[in-house]
Steps between C-alpha positions, in 0.01 A plus 500: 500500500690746316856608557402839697263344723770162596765778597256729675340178715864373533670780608234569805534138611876595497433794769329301719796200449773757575290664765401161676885409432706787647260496839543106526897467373409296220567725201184495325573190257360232729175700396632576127513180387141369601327753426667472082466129471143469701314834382688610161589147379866607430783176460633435834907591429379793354307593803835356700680775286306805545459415884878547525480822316258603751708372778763697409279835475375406826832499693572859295175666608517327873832486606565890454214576759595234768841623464415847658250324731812316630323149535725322209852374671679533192800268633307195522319558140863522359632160684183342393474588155822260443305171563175625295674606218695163477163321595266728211726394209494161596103521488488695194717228364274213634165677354602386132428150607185524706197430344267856569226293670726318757653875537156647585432229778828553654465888537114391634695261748698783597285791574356253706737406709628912527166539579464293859822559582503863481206547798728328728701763738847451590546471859680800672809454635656500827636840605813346599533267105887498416512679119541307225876454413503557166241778470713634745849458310290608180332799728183414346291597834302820463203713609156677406304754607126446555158660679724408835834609393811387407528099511794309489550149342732209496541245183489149577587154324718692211578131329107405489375810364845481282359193344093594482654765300626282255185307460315811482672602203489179315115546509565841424665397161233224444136682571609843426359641861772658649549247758373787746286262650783260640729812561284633731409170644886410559605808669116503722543147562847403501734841560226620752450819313260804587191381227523867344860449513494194317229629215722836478820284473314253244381771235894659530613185393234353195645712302828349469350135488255553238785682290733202525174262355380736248823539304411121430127544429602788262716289326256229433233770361263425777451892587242658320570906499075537409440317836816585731456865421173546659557286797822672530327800542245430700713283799686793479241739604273266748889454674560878586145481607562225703817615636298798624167313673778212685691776722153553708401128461454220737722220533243267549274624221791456261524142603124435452533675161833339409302153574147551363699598154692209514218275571271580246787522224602177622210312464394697120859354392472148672146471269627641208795333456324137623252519213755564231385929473873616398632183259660125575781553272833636572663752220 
């Protein structure tokens, strides 16, 4: 394959990652990095490194759109951002002494997981719930307007989400996907967010977790400009694209999608990594 034709096939597969990532919250690199190891045969840390490059572009082309859509509560993304920052240079850290193999299997393990328990629905809550104390000290609570108007929302179980956060940026640091997929399943899940709340919310704040981890993958070498340039370019333009289509979208088409992505990724990684595809040897 010759140099034109790897950053013409890898910067499509890079619009469809950023637009698959800004409608599902997940940034585009939990595509990114699959598709260059699997399909293009590319090292996985340098994969890891353009992904966050991508991630980054992502939550530029994204974040500007939900912004005026006023689905992104800016407040939480801020508070959050403190525990995956600390938690995505503790993974970026930790990836030096991970073999790549044993990497691949855990970001297989997962998407998995992401997977089933992003089709579950959060129950609704009882007109009468008491708000949450600190989301009310922090005035976190907020609202949305959708096909049926303006829609109020409460935050719940601050110190849980508090502490997904931090996980999801340690896996942030260490797979190079954003950690969109556990941000948006700790504020669905845990904080009891609106979904397109939570995926709005997510892509605001990938941005400023894959900055804190790339700094370290930069200074290792392990981002290639001939490979992060196109994907760069093309997350960025599949996310305004996304940010577009999910205003009009379904809630509970975005979950299928968020899940059938998740499950097939999943699974390709699981394989790949089980039957040695990326390397048994740490650097």
């Amino acid at each position: 394959m010759t140099v034109l034709a790897f950053t013409v096939l890898v910067f499509l597969g890079a619009t469809v990652a950023g637009f698959l990532g800004a409608l599902t919250g997940l940034g585009g690199g939990v595509v990114i990095v699959p598709l260059l190891t699997i399909f293009f045969g590319v090292d996985l840390r340098y994969a890891v490194g353009a992904s966050l490059v991508s991630v980054i572009a992502t939550s530029s082309g994204a974040a500007a759109a939900y912004l005026r859509e006023g689905y992104t509560n800016i407040r939480i993304g801020m508070f959050l951002e403190i525990a995956t920052t600390l938690g995505a240079l503790s993974g970026a850290w930790l990836a030096a002494l991970v073999v790549p193999d044993a990497l691949a299997v855990v970001f297989g393990a997962v998407l998995l997981v992401t997977a089933l328990l992003a089709t579950r629905r959060h129950p609704k809550e009882a007109p009468d719930a008491l708000p949450d104390p600190i989301a009310a000290r922090l005035r976190l609570d907020g609202a949305y307007t959708d096909r049926e108007g303006l829609r109020p929302y409460h935050v719940r179980r601050v110190p849980l989400g508090f502490a997904l956060m931090f996980v999801a940026g340690g896996i942030s640091g260490l797979l190079g996907i954003g950690s969109g997929a556990f941000k948006v399943l700790a504020m669905d899940q845990a904080m009891r967010l609106p979904f397109k709340v939570s995926t709005t919310t997510s892509n605001f704040m990938i941005g400023v977790t894959a900055a804190a981890s790339a700094g370290v993958y930069l200074r290792r070498g392990w981002i290639e400009p001939g490979i992060a340039l196109p994907v760069m370019l093309g997350v960025l333009l599949g996310s305004m694209l996304g940010a577009y289509v999910l205003v009009g979208a379904r809630v509970t088409k975005l979950r299928l999608l968020f899940a059938l992505v998740m499950i097939a990724l999943g699974v390709q990684m699981i394989y790949s990594g089980a039957m040695g595809g990326f390397g048994g040897e740490a650097p």
